[in-house]
LOLOTOR-669563 format. One line per 10 residues: number of its first residue (from 0); their letters; for each residue x, y, z of C-alpha. Coordinates in steps of 0.02 Angstrom, whole numbers, padded with zeros to 5 digits, always signed. Layout:
// LOLOTOR-669563
NUM> a> X,Y,Z | ...
// end
This chain:
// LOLOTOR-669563
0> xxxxxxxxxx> +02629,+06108,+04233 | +02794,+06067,+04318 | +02682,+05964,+04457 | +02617,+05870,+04300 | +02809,+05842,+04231 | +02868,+05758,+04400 | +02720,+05667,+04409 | +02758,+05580,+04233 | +02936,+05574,+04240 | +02905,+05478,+04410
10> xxxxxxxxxx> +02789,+05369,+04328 | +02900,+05337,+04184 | +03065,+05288,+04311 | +02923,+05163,+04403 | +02885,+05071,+04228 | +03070,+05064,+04182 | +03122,+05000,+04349 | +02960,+04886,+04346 | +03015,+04831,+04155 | +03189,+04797,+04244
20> xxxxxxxxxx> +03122,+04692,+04373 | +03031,+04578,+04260 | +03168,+04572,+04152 | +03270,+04505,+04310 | +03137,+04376,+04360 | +03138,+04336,+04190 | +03314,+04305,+04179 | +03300,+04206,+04372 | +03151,+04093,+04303 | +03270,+04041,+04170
30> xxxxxxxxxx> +03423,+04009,+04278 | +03313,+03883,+04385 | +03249,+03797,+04251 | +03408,+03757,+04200 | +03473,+03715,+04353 | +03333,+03606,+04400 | +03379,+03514,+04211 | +03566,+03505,+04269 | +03500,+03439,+04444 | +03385,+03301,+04352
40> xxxxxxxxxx> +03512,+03245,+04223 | +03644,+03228,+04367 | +03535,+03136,+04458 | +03479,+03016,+04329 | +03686,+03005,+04288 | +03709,+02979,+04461 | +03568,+02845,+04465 | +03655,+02772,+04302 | +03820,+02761,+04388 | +03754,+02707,+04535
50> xxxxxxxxxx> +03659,+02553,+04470 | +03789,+02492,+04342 | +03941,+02500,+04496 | +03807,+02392,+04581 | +03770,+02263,+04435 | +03953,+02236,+04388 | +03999,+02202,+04574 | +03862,+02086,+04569 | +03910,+02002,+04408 | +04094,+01995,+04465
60> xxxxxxxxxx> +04030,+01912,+04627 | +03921,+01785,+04502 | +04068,+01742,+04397 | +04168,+01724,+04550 | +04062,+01570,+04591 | +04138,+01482,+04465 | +04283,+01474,+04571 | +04192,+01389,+04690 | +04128,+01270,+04580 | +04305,+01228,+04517
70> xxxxxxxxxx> +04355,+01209,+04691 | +04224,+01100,+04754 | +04216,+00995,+04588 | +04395,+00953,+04575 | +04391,+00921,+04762 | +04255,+00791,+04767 | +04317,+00698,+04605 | +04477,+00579,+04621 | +04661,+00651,+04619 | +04657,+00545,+04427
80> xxxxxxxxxx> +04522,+00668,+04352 | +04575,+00835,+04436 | +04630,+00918,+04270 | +04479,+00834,+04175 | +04340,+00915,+04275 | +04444,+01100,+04287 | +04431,+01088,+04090 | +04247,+01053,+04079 | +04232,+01213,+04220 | +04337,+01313,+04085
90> xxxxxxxxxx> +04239,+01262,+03952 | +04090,+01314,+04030 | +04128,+01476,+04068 | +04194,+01505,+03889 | +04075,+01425,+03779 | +03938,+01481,+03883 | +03963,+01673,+03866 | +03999,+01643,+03688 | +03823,+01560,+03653 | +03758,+01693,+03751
100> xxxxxxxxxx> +03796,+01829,+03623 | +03752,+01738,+03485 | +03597,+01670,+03539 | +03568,+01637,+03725 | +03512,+01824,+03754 | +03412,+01840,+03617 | +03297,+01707,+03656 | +03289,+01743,+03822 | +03264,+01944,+03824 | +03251,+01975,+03641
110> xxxxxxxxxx> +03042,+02012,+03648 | +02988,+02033,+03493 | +02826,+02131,+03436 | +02725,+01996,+03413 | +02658,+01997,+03620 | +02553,+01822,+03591 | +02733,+01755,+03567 | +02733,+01676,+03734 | +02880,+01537,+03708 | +03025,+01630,+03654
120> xxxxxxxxxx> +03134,+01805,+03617 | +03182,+01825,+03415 | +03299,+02010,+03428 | +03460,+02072,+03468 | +03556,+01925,+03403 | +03756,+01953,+03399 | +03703,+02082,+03539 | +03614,+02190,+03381 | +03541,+02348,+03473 | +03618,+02352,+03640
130> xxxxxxxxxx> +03760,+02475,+03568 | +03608,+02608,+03549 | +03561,+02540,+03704 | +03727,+02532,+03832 | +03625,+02525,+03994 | +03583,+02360,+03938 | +03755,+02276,+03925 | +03767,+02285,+04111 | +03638,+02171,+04105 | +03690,+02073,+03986
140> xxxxxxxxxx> +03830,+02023,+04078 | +03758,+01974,+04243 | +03631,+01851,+04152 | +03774,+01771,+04049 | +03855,+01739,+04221 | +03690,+01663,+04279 | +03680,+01553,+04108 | +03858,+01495,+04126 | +03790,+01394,+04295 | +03688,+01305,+04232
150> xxxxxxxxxx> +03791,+01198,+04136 | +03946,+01203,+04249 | +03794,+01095,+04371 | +03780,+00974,+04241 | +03980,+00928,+04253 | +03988,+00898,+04404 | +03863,+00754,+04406 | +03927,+00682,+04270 | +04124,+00689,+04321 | +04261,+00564,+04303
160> xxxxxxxxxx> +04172,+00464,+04155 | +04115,+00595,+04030 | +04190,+00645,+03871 | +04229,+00805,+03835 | +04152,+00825,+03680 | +04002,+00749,+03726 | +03998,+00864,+03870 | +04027,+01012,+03761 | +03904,+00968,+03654 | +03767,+00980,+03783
170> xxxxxxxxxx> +03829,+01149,+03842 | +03807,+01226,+03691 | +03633,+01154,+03667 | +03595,+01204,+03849 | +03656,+01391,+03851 | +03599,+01436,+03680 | +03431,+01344,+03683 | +03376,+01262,+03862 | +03408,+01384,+03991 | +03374,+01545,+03884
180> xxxxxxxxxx> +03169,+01490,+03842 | +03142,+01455,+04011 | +03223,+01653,+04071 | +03101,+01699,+03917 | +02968,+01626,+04020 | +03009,+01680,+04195 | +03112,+01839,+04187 | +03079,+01939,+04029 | +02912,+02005,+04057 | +02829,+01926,+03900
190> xxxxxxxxxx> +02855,+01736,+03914 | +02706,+01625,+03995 | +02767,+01635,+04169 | +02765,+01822,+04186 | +02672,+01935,+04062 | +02567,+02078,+04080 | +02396,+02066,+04016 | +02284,+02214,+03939 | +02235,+02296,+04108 | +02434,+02297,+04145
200> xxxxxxxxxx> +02430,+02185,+04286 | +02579,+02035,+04283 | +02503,+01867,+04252 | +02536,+01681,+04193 | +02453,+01562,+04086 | +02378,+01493,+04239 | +02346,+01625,+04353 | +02479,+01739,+04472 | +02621,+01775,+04375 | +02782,+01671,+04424
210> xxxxxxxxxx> +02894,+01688,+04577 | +03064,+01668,+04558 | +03186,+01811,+04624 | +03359,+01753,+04571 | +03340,+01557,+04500 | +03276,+01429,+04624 | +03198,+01358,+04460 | +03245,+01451,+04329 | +03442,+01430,+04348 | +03467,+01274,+04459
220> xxxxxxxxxx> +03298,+01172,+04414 | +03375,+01192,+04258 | +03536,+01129,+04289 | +03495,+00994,+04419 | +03370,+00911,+04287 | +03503,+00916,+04162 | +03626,+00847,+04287 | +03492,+00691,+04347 | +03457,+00650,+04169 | +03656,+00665,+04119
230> xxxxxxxxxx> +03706,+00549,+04258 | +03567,+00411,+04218 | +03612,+00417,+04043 | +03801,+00406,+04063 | +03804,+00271,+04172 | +03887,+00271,+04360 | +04079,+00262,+04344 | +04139,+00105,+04322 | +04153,-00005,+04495 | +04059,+00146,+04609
240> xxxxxxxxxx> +03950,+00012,+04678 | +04036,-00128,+04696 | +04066,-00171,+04892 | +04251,-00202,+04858 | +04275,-00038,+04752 | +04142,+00062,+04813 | +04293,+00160,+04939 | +04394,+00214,+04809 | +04308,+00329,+04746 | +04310,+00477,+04907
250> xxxxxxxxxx> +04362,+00620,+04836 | +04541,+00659,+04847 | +04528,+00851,+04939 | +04413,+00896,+05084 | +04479,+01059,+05094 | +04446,+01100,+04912 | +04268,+01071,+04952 | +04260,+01181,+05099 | +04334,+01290,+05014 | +04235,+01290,+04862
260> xxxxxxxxxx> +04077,+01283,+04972 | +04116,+01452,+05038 | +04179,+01536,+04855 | +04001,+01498,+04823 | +03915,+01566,+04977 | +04019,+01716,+04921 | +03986,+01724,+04757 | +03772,+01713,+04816 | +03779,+01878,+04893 | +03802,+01920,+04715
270> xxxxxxxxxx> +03682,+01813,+04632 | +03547,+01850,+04754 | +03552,+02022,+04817 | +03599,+02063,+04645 | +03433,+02024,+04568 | +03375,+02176,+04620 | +03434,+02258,+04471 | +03468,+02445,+04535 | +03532,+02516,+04698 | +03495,+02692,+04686
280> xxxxxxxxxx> +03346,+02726,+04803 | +03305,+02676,+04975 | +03164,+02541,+04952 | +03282,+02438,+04829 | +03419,+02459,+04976 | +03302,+02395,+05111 | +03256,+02256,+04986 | +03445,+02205,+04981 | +03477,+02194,+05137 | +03325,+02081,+05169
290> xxxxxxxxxx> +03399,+01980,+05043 | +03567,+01966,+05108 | +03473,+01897,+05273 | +03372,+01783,+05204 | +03521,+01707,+05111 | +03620,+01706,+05252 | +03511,+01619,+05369 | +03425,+01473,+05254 | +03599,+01371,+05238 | +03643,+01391,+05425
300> xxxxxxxxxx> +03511,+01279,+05465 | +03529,+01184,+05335 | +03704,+01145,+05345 | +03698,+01115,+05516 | +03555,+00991,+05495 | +03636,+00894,+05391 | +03779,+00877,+05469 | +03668,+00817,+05629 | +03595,+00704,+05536 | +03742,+00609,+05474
310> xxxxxxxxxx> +03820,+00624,+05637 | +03675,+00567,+05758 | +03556,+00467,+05644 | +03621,+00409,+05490 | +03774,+00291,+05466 | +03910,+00270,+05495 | +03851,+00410,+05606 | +04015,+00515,+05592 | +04057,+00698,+05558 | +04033,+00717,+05361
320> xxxxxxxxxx> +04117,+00887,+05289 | +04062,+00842,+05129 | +03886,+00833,+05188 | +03886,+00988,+05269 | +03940,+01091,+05112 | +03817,+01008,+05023 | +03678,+01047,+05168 | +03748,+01249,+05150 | +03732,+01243,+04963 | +03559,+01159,+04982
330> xxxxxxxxxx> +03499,+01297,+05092 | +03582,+01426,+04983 | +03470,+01348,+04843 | +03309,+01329,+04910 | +03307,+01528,+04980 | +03361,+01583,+04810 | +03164,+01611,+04719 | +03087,+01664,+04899 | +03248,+01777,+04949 | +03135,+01936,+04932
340> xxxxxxxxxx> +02984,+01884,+04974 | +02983,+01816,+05147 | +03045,+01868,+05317 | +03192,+01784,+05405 | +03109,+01692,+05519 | +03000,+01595,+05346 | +03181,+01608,+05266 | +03245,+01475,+05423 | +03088,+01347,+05380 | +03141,+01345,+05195
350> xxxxxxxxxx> +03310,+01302,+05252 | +03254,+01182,+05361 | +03137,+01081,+05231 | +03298,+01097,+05106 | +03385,+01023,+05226 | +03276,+00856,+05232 | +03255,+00858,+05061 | +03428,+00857,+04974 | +03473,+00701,+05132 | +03316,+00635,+05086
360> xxxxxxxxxx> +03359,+00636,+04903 | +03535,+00597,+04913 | +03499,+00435,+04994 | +03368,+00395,+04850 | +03510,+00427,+04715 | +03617,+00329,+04810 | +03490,+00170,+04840 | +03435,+00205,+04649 | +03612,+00177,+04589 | +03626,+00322,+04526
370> xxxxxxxxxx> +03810,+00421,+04519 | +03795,+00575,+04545 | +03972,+00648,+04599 | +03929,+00795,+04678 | +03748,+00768,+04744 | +03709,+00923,+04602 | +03525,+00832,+04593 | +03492,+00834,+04770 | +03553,+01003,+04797 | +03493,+01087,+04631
380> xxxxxxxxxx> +03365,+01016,+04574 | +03258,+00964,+04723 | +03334,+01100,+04820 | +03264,+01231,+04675 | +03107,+01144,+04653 | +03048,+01170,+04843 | +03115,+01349,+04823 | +03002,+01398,+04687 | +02866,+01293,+04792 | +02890,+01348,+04955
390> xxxxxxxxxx> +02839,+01517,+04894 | +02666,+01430,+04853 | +02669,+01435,+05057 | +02775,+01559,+05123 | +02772,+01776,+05091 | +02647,+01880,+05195 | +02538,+02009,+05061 | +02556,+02137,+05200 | +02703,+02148,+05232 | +02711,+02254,+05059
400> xxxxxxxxxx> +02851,+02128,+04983 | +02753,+02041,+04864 | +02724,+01876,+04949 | +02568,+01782,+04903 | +02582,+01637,+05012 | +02442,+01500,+05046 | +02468,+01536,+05242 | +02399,+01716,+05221 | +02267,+01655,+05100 | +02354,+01684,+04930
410> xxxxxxxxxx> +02367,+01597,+04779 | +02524,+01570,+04712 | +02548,+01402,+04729 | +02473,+01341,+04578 | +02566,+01470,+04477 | +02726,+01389,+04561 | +02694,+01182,+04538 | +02657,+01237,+04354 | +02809,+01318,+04330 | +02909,+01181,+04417
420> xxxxxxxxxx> +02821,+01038,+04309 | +02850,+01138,+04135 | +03037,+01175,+04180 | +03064,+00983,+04214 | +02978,+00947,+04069 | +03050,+01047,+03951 | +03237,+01052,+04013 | +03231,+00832,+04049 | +03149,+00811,+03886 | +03283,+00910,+03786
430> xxxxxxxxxx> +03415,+00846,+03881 | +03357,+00647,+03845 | +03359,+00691,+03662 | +03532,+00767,+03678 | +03619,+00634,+03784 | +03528,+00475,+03728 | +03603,+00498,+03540 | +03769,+00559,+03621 | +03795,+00404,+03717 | +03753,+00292,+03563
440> xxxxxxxxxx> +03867,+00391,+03461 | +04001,+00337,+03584 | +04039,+00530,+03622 | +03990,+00509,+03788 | +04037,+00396,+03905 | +04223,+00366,+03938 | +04292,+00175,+03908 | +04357,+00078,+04040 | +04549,+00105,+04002 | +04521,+00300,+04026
450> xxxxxxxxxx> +04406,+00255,+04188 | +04557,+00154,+04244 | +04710,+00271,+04218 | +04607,+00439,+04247 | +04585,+00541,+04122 | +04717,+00661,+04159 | +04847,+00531,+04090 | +04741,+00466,+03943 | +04712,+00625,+03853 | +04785,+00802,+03976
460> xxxxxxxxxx> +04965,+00867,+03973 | +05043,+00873,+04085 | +04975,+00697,+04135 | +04947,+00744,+04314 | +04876,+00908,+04405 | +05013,+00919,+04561 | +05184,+00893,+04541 | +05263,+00750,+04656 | +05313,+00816,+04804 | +05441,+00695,+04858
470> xxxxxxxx> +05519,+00706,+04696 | +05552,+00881,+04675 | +05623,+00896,+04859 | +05741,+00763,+04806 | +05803,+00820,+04648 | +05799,+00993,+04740 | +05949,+00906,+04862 | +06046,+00821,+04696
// end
């Protein structure tokens, strides 16, 4: 009997301690799981964090550019017109992002339910949505800084003989209408450039979907065609090509265009290797740094072919500064669609075609009689139409990167002449019916008295942008 009492008393201390031990793993399995939910939500925080530092670097870098625009534009334009074309760079920037809440985002990422809506976005006007919705304001505010661009192209072309008004007028037509269809096409996933059909592969209304990783065509196409059809339409300054006045109108500051030239190189490491969106995993990393390359090495060549060019083969065969900033930015444009998709080697070809085009182009303006200030044609608009072409050509399938070049057998270059003959289309058709009227108005070109003086006397206070000099030392001594 007493055998039979240890016997179940021993049994009874196993089950206890074996009721304790599950109890304990129990209590363990629970601890993990909530540690591996801590783990996960600090990681996705961390990812959060990680990716929005990355975006508003990027953005600041974009907005940056604007500088360099300011710079360059005021540089090329006569000492006369300095404070006019730093207004219009102003205006830009402020107008722009102010369109862009209202409507410019909408229409360009606002996809609505209705997926055979292929033209434009039709939600989140006055930013509705994106305070339930915070991640997205990041993004927000690095495609405002893209849309602002655009326009800031246009003024440049059309410097030292363009109202203001007029020229505000087409801003706000061009960042609340223009440029936002054509991201709605290209960049939000739902327009006709790049949607994603039933079996969830990406696709265009004529085949591959659209290649354009930061605005080769999307952002300057845009703003060159505006800036071709804004220059024709305005007229060329008054005397630019007359032999005996043609000298007169150099611009008064190299170094504001050198300088200018490399604010924007700067500012590109934003636009470009910020398109990537995130920066929170290694793949995206990797697919920055390629970036960075690629837009490093295009306008090296570039530049420095142009700059041969006018020095060795094209009169007065001297060294042209000008020309060489314009060969860098040319470079810097025609890498911009392809920066992701090709290897640096393909990235120094692109350069190299850029190169030939915006001289090639420039010359052609020049022979047309057309005035464009700043060569914003030649280097935006040709410039971004080769870079959404050359990726018709260029980008290797295997190299896992997403290039789909005729070389290697693909098929993307219908997708991209398509693209390239809509975007003119649409953005020089718009643009005709916003000047033409404009200009017959009489709110657009600048009369011959204001042409004369400068417009910084006619209509800007103070009347000049520098000080005299001379003057102030002297009344300094008195």
């Amino acid at each position: 009997g007493s055998r039979q009492l240890l016997v179940c008393v021993h049994v009874s201390l196993l089950a206890s301690r074996g009721c304790s031990l599950t109890a304990k793993m129990s209590d363990l399995s629970t601890r993990v799981a909530a540690l591996e939910a801590e783990l996960e939500t600090a990681k996705a925080d961390y990812n959060e964090s990680l990716d929005t530092i990355w975006m508003l670097l990027a953005s600041m870098l974009v907005f940056f550019m604007h500088s360099g625009f300011s710079l360059l534009e005021s540089g090329t334009v006569r000492f006369k017109n300095t404070q006019n074309i730093l207004a219009k760079n102003l205006l830009v920037i402020t107008v722009g992002f102010l369109c862009w809440y209202v409507i410019g985002y909408p229409l360009a990422f606002g996809a609505t339910e209705k997926t055979l809506n292929k033209f434009a976005g039709g939600t989140g006007f006055f930013m509705q949505g994106l305070w339930e919705n915070k991640d997205a304001l990041r993004f927000w505010f690095f495609q405002g800084a893209f849309c602002a661009t655009g326009a800031t192209i246009v003024s440049g072309a059309m410097a030292e003989r363009t109202q203001l008004k007029g020229f505000g007028t087409f801003t706000i037509l061009l960042t609340s209408v223009i440029y936002p269809v054509v991201v709605y096409w290209g960049w939000s996933g739902s327009g006709a450039l790049n949607f994603t059909d039933d079996e969830g592969e990406s696709k265009s209304l004529v085949g591959p979907a659209f290649m354009d990783f930061a605005g080769s065509g999307i952002v300057h196409l845009v703003g060159g065609i505006g800036a071709l059809c804004g220059a024709i339409i305005v007229g060329p300054r008054k005397g630019r090509f007359d032999p005996e006045t043609e000298a007169e109108f150099d611009g008064h500051s190299v170094p504001f265009c050198v300088l200018g030239t490399f604010f924007l190189w700067f500012g590109w490491y934003g636009f470009n290797p910020g398109s990537t969106g995130a920066m929170h995993d290694r793949d995206t990393a990797n697919l920055a740094g390629l970036v960075a390359v690629n837009t490093t090495l295009s306008p090296c060549v570039s530049g420095l072919l142009v700059f041969l060019l006018r020095a060795r083969l094209l009169g007065p065969k001297l060294l042209d500064v000008g020309g060489f900033c314009n060969g860098v930015l040319a470079g810097l444009v025609a890498i911009t669609a392809g920066c992701a998709s090709v290897e640096p080697w393909e990235s120094i070809i692109i350069g190299i075609v850029g190169g030939l085009l915006y001289q090639g182009s420039s010359m052609l303006l020049r022979r047309l009689k057309i005035d464009d200030v700043v060569d914003a044609f030649p280097v935006h608009g040709v410039c971004g139409l080769w870079g959404i072409v050359a990726l018709g050509f260029f980008g290797n399938p295997d190299e896992g990167i997403g290039g789909n070049g005729a070389f290697y057998g693909g098929d993307q270059l219908g997708t991209q002449l398509f693209a390239g003959f809509l975007i003119i289309l649409w953005t020089g058709g718009l643009s005709v019916l916003i000047f033409l009227p404009l200009r017959l108005l009489g709110m657009l070109r600048m009369g011959d008295e204001f042409q004369d003086k400068g417009a910084d006397v006619m209509e800007h206070s103070p009347s000049k942008a520098y000080n005299d000099a001379l003057k102030s030392i002297a009344s300094a001594g008195n």
